[in-house]
Backbone bond lengths (Angstrom), bond angles and torsions (degrees), N, CA, C in turn:
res aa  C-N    CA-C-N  psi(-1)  N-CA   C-N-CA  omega(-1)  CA-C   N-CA-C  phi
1 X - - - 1.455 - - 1.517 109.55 -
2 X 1.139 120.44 113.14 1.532 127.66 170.98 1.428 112.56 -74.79
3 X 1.453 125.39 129.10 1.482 147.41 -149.52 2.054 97.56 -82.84
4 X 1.208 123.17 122.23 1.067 112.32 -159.59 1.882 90.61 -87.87
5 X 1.724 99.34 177.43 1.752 96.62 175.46 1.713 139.95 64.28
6 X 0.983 118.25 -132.50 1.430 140.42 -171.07 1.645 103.13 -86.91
7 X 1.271 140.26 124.46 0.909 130.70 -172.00 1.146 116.72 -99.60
8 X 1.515 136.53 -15.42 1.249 143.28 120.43 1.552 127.03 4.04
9 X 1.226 125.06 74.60 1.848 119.05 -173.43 1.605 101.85 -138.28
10 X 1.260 118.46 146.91 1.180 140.88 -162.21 1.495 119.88 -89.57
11 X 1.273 142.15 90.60 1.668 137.27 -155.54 1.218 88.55 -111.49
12 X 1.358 127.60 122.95 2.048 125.47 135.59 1.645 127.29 -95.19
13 X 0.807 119.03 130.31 1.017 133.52 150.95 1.590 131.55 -75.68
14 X 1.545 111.65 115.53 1.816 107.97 174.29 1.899 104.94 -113.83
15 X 1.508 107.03 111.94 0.864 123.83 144.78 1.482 135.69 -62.51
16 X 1.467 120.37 150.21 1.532 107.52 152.02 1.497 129.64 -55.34
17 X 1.470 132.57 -17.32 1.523 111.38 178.04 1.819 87.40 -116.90
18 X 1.544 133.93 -13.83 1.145 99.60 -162.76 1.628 84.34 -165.75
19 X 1.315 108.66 143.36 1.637 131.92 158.65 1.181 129.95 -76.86
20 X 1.620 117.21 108.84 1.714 96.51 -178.83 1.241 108.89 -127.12
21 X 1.377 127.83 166.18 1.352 138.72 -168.55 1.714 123.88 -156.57
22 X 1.224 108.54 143.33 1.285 105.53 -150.30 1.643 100.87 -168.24
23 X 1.629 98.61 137.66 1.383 111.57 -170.42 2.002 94.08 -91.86
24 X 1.460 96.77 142.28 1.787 108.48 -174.83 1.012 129.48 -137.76
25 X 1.663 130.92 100.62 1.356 132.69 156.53 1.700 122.32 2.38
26 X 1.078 120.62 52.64 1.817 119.93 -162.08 1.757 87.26 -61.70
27 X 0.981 124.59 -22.68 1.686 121.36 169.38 1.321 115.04 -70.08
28 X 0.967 130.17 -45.34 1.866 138.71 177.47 1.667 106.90 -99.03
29 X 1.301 124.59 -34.09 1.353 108.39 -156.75 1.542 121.79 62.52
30 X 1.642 87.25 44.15 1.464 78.14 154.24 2.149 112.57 -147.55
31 X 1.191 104.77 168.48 1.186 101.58 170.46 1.380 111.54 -66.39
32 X 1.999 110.76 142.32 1.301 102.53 -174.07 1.755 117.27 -95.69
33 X 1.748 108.70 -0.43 1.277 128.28 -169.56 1.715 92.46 -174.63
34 X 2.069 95.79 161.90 1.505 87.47 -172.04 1.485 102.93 -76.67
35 X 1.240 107.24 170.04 1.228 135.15 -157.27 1.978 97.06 -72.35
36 X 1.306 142.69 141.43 1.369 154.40 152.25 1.486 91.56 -46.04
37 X 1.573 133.11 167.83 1.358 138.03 159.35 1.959 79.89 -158.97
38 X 1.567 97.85 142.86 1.912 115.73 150.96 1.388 99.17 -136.26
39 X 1.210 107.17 157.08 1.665 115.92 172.42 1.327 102.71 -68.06
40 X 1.351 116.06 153.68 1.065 144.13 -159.70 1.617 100.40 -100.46
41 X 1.587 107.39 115.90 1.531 107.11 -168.29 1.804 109.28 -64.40
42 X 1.739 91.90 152.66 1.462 94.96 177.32 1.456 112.69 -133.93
43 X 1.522 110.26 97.35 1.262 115.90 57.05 1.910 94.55 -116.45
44 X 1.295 105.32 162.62 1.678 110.92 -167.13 1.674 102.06 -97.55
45 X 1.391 96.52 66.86 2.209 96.91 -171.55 1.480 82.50 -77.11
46 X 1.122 127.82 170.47 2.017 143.26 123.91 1.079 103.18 1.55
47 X 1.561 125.62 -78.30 1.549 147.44 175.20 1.055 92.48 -19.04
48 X 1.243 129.86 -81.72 1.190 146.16 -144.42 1.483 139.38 -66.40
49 X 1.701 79.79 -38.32 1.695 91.73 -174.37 1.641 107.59 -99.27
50 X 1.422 127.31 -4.08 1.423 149.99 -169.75 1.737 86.69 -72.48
51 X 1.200 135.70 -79.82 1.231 128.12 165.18 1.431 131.10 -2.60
52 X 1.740 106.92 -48.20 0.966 110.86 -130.43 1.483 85.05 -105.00
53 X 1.263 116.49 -31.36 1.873 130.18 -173.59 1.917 89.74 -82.15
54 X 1.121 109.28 -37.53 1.709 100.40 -173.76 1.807 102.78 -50.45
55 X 1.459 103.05 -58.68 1.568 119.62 170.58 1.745 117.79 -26.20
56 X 1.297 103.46 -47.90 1.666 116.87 -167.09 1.278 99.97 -95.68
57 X 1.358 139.34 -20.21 1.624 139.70 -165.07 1.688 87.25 -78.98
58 X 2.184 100.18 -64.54 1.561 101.85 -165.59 1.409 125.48 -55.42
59 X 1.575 105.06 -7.10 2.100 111.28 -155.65 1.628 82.93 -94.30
60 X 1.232 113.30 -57.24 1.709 120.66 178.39 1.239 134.19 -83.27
61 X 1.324 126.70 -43.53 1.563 112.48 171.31 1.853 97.66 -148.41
62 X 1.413 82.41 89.80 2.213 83.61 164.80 1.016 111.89 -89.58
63 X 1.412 142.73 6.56 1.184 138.58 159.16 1.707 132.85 -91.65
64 X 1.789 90.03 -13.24 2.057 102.30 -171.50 1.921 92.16 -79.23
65 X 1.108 94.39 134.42 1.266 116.59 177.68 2.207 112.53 -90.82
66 X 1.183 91.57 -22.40 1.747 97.50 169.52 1.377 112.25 -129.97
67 X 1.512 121.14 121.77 1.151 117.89 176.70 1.958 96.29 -129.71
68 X 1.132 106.24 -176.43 1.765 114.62 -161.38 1.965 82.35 -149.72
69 X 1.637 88.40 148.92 1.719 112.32 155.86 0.819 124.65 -146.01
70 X 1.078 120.71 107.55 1.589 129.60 150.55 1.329 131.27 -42.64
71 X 1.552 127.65 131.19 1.623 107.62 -117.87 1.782 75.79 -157.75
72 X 1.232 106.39 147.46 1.065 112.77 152.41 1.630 141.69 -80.92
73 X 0.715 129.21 50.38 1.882 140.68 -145.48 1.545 94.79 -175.95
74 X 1.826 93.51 159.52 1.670 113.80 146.49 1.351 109.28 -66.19
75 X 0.795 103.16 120.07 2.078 119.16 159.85 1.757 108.70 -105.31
76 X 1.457 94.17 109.34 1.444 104.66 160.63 1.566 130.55 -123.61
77 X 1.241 126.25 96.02 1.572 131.12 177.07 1.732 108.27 81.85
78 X 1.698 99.36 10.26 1.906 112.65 147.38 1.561 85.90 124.97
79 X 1.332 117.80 9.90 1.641 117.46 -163.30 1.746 102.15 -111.22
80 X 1.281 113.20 114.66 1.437 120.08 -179.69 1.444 111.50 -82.26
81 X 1.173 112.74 107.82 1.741 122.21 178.01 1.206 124.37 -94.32
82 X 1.456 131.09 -11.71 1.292 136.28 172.54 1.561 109.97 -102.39
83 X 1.702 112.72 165.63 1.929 95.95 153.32 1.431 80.99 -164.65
84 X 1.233 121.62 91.39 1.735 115.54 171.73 1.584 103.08 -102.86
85 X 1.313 121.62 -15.87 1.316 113.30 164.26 2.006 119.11 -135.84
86 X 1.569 96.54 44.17 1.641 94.73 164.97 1.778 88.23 -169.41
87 X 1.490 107.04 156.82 1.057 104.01 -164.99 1.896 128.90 -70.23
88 X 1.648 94.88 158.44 1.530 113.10 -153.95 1.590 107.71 -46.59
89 X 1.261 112.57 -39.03 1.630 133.02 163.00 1.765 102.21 -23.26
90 X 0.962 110.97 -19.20 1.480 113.79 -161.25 1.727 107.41 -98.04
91 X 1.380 117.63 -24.53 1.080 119.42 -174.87 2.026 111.25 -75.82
92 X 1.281 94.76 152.41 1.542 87.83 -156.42 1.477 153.17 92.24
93 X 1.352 95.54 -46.30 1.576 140.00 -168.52 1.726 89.35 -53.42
94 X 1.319 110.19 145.88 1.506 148.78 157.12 1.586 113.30 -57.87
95 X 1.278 145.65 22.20 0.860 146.98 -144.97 1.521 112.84 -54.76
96 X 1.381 102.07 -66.66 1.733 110.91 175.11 1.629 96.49 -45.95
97 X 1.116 127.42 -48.31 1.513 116.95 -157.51 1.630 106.74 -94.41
98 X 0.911 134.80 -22.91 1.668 128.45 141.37 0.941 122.98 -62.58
99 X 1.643 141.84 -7.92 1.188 125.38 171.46 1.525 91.95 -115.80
100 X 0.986 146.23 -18.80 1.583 125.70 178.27 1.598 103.31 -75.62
101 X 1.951 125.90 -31.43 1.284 121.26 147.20 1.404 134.35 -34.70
102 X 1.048 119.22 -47.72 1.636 139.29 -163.58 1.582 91.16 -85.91
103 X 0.981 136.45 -35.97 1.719 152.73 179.97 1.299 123.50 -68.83
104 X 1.467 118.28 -59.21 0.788 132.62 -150.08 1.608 121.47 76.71
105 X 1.390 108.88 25.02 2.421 86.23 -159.66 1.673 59.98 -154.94
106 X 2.178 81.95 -178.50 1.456 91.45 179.03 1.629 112.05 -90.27
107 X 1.230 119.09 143.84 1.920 113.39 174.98 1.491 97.05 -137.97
108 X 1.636 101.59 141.77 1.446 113.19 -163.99 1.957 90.80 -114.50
109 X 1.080 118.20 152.52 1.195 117.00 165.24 1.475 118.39 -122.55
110 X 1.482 116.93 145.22 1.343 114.55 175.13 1.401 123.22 -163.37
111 X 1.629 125.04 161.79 1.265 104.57 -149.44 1.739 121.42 -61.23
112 X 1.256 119.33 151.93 1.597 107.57 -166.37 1.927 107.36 -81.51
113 X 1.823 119.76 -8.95 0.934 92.81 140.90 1.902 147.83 -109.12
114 X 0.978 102.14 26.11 1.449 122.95 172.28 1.436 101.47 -80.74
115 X 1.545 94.88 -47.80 1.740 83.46 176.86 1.571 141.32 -65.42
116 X 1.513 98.19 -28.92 1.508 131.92 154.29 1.225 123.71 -42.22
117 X 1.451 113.94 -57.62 1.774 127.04 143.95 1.464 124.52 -40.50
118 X 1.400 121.80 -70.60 1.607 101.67 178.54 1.513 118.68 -63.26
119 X 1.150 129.45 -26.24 1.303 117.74 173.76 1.936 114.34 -64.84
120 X 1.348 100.44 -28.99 1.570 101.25 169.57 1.350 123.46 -72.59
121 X 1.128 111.63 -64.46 1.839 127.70 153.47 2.029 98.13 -22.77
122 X 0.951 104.26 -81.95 1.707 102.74 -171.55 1.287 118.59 -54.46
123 X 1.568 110.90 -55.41 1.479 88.80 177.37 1.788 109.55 -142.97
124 X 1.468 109.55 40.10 1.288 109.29 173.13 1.640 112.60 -135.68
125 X 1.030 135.07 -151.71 1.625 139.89 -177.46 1.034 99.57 -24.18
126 X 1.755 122.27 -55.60 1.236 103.48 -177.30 1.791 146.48 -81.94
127 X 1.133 84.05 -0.56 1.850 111.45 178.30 1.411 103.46 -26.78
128 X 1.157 141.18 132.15 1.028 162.61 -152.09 2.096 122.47 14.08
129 X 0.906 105.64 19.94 1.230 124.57 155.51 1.479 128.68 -35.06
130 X 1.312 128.99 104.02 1.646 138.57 147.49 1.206 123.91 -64.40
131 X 1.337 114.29 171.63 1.510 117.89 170.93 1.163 119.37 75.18
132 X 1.277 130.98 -117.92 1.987 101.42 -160.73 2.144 55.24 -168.74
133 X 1.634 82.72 126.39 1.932 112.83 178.88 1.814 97.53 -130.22
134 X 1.451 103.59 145.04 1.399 107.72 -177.94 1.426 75.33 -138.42
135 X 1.751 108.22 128.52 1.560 132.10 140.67 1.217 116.04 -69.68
136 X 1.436 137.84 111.75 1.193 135.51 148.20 1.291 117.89 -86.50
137 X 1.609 138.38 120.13 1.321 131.75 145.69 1.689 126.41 -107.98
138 X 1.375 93.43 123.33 1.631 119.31 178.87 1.231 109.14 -82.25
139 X 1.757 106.83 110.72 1.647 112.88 172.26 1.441 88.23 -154.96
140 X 0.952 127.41 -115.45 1.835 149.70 -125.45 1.850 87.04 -102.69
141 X 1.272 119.03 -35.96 1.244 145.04 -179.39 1.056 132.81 -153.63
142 X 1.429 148.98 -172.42 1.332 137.62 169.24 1.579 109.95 -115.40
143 X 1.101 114.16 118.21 1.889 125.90 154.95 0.835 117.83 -104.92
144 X 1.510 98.30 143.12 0.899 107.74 -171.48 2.126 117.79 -136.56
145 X 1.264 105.73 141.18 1.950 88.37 -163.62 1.549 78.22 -133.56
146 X 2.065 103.48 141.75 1.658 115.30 -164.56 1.709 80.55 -118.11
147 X 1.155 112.99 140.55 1.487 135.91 147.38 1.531 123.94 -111.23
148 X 1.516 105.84 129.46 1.529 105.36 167.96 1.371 90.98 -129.05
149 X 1.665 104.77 131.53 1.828 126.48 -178.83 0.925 107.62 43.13
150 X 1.483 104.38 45.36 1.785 97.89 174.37 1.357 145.06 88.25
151 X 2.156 94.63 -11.02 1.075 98.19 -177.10 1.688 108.52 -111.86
152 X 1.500 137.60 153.12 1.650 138.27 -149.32 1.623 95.30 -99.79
153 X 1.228 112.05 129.16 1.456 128.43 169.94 1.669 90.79 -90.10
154 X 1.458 127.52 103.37 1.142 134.83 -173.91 1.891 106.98 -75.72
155 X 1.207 104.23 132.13 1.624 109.59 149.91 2.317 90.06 89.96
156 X 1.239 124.97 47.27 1.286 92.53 -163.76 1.534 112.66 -106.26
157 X 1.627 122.16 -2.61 1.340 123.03 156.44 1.025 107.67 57.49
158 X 1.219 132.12 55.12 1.360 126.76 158.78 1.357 142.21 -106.72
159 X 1.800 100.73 6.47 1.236 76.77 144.84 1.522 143.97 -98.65
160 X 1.480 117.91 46.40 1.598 131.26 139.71 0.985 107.50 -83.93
161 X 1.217 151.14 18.20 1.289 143.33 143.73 1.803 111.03 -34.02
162 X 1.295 127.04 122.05 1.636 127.35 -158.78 1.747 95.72 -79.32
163 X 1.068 109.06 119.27 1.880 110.07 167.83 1.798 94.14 -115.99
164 X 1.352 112.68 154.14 1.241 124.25 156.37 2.052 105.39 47.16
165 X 1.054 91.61 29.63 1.736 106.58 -158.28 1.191 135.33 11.11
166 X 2.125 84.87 63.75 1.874 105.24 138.96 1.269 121.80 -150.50
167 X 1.214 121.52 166.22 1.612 102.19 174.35 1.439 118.95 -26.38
168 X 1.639 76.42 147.04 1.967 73.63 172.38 1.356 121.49 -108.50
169 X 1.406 88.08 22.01 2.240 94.87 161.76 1.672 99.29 -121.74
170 X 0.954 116.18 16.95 1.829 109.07 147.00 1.263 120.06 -103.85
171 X 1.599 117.88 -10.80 1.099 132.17 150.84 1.790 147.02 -54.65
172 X 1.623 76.55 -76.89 2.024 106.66 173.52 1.663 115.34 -112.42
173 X 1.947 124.18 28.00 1.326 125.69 177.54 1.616 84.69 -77.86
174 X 1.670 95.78 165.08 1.550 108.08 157.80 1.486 115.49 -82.18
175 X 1.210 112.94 11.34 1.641 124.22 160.63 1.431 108.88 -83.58
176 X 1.066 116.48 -66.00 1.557 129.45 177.56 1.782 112.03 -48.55
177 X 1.025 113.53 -32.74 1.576 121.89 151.06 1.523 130.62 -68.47
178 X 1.604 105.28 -41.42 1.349 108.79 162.48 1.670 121.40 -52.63
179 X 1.006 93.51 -55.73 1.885 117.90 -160.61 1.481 97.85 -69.58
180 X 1.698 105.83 -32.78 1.674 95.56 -167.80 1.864 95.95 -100.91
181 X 0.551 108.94 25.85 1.422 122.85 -168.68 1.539 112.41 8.26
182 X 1.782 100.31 74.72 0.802 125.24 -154.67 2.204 109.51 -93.73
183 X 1.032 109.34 114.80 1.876 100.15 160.29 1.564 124.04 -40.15
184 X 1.367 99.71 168.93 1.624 94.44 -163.41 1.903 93.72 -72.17
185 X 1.766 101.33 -40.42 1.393 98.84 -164.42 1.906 114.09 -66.80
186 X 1.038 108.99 -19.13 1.656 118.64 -169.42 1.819 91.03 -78.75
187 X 1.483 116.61 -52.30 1.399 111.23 -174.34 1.345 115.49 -81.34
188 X 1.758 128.82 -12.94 1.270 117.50 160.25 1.798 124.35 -69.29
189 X 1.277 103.45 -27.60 1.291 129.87 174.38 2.088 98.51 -47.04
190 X 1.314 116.79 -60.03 1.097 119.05 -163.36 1.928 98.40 -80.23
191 X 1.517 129.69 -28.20 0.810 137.91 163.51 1.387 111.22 -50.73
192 X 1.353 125.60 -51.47 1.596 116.21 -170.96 1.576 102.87 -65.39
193 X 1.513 102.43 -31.74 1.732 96.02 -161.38 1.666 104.70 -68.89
194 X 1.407 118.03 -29.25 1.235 123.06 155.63 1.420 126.57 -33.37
195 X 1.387 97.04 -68.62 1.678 99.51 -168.81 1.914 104.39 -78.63
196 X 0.912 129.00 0.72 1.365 149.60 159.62 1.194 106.10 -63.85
197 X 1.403 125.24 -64.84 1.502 121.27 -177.52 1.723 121.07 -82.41
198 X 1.090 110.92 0.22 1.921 143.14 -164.87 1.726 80.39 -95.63
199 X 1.502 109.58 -48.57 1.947 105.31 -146.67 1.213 90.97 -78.68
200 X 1.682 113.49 -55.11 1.552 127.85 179.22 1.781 104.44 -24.96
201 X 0.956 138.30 -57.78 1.195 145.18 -139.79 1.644 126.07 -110.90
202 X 1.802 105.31 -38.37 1.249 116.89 154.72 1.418 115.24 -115.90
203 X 1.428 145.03 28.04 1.494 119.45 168.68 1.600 127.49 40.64
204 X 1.443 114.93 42.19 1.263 104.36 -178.05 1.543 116.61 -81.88
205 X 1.300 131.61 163.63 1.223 134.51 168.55 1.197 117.06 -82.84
206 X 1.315 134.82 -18.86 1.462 151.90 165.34 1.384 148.11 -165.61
207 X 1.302 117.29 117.22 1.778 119.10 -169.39 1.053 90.36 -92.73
208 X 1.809 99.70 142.64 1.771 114.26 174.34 1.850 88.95 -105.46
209 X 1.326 105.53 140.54 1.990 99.57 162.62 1.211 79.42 -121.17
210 X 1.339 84.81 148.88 1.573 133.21 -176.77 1.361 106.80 -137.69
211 X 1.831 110.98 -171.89 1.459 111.90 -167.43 1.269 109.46 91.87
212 X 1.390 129.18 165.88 1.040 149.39 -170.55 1.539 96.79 -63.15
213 X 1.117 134.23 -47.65 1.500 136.87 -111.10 2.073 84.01 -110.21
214 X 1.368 101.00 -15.13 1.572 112.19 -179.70 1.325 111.16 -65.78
215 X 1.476 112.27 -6.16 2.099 113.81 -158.62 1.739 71.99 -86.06
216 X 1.595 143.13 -10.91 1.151 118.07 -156.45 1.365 113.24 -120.67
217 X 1.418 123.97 11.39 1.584 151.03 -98.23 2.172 69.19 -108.06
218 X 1.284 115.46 -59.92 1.533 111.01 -168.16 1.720 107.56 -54.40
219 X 1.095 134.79 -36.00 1.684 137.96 142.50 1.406 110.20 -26.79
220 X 1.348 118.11 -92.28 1.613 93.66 -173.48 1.777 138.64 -104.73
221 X 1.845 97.63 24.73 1.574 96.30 175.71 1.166 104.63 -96.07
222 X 1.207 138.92 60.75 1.488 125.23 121.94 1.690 100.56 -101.99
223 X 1.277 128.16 -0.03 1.675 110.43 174.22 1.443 96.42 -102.78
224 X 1.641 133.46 15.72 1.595 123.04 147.62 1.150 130.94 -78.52
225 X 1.273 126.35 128.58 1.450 131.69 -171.06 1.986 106.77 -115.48
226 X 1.143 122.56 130.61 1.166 101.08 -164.62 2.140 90.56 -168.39
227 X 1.571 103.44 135.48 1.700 86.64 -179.13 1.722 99.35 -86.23
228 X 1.284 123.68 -2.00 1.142 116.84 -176.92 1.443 96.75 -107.16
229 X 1.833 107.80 142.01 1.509 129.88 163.07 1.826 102.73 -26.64
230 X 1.429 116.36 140.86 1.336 123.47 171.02 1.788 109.22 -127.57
231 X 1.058 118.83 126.20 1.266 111.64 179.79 1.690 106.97 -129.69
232 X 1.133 123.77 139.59 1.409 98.62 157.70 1.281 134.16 -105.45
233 X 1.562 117.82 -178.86 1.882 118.51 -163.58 1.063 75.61 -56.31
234 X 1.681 77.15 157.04 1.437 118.53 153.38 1.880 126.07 -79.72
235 X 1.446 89.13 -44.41 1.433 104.04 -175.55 1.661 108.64 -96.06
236 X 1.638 101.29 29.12 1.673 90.61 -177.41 1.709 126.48 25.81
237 X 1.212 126.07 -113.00 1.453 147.51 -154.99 1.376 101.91 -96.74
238 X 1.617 125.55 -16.09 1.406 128.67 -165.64 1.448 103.17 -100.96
239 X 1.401 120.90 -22.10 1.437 113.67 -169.63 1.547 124.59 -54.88
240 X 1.580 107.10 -19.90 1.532 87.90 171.57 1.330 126.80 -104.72
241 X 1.532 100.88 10.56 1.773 106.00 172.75 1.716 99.81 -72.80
242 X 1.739 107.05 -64.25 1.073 93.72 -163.41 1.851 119.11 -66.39
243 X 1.336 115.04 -8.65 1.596 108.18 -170.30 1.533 78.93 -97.14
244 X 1.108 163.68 92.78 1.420 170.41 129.73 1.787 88.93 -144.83
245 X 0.890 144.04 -86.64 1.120 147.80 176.35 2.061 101.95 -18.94
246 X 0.903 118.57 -54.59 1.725 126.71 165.32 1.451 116.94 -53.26
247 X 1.511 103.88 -37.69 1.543 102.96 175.63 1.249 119.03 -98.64
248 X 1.650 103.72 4.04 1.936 104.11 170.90 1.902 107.81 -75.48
249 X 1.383 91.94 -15.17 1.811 85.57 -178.10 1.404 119.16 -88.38
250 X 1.384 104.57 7.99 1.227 101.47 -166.38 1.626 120.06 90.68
251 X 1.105 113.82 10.80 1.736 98.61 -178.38 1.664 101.02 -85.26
252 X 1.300 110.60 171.40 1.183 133.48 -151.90 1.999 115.26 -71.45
253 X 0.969 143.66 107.54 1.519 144.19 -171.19 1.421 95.12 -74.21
């Protein structure tokens, strides 16, 4: 689907420590300036974070009438059903329709790593890509968004996928590295066993990592072992502003 108009559109992203937002080339895929960031309220209810997106809409675009978020949760039909990393307040919740309230305009929500994925798929690592691609991004938790030929298996959370029997983002997150203050080789170690039990199960032809922890990706991929191609983002830390920004126009999930 080609993005109609002004190519100028507004993507946020809500993390666990911080919110960012950023106006995006939906014609190029690219950011058109760096991205705004505020900390991410604590505790992160509805209440809470409505403030906080009003703040980033008025500083950057008070005039865009469609904006998109990339969200931590399942989003189904604007309704957030998960919250393993923002608060429980969130489960259930009206999302699209409390924040297009709190707004005034329309705002679509969707998961923040799916969103991470189409911006890769379109115009990063994954750019012209076949076969069945899994985005992983390592931050607060692991997301994860599956493509086959291009097209997004929406909402697929895997990283709860059970390793060593527990999640495998309390395991292999770049939190779980932080906290355990972990080496690159001890936390790639728990990474392979990941993408080991990821390969076991779907056969992909290639995982993109993403996340912050990707700006460091030449550090520890030679200790990844993996039968599927590994590449990392392109858009590091930005991928889910601008692929939220793609899905504020309406293009296709």
């Amino acid at each position: 689907m080609s993005p109609p108009g002004a190519s100028a559109v507004l993507g946020v992203d809500v993390g666990g420590s911080s919110v960012k937002a950023g106006l995006v080339d939906v014609l190029g895929g690219r950011l058109l300036e760096p991205p705004a960031s505020v900390p991410t309220p604590q505790p992160a209810t509805p209440q809470a974070l409505m403030p906080v997106l009003r703040q980033l809409v008025e500083q950057l675009a008070p005039q865009q009438q469609q904006i998109a978020v990339a969200f931590p949760s399942v989003v189904k039909d604007g309704r957030t059903l998960t919250a393993a990393n923002i608060d429980k307040a969130w489960i259930g919740a009206d999302a699209d329709g409390l924040a297009s309230a709190a707004l005034g305009r329309r705002v679509r929500f969707l998961n923040d790593a799916d969103a991470a994925g189409l911006a890769e798929m379109r115009w990063g690592a994954g750019k012209g890509m076949t076969g069945t691609v899994i985005m992983l991004t390592f931050g607060t938790g692991i997301g994860t968004a599956l493509f086959t030929d291009g097209r997004l298996f929406p909402n697929s959370e895997l990283g709860h996928l059970e390793v060593h029997g527990v999640d495998a983002e309390t395991l292999a997150s770049a939190r779980a590295r932080t906290r355990e203050k972990l080496d690159f080789p001890a936390w790639s170690k728990r990474v392979n066993d990941y993408l080991d039990a990821m390969f076991r199960l779907f056969w992909p032809d290639t995982f993109i990592l993403g996340g912050a922890v990707s700006e460091r990706f030449a550090e520890f991929a030679p200790l990844l072992r993996s039968q599927a191609k590994l590449r990392p983002a392109h858009f590091v830390g930005h991928a889910g502003v601008i692929g939220a920004a793609w899905a504020a126009i309406g293009a296709d999930l």
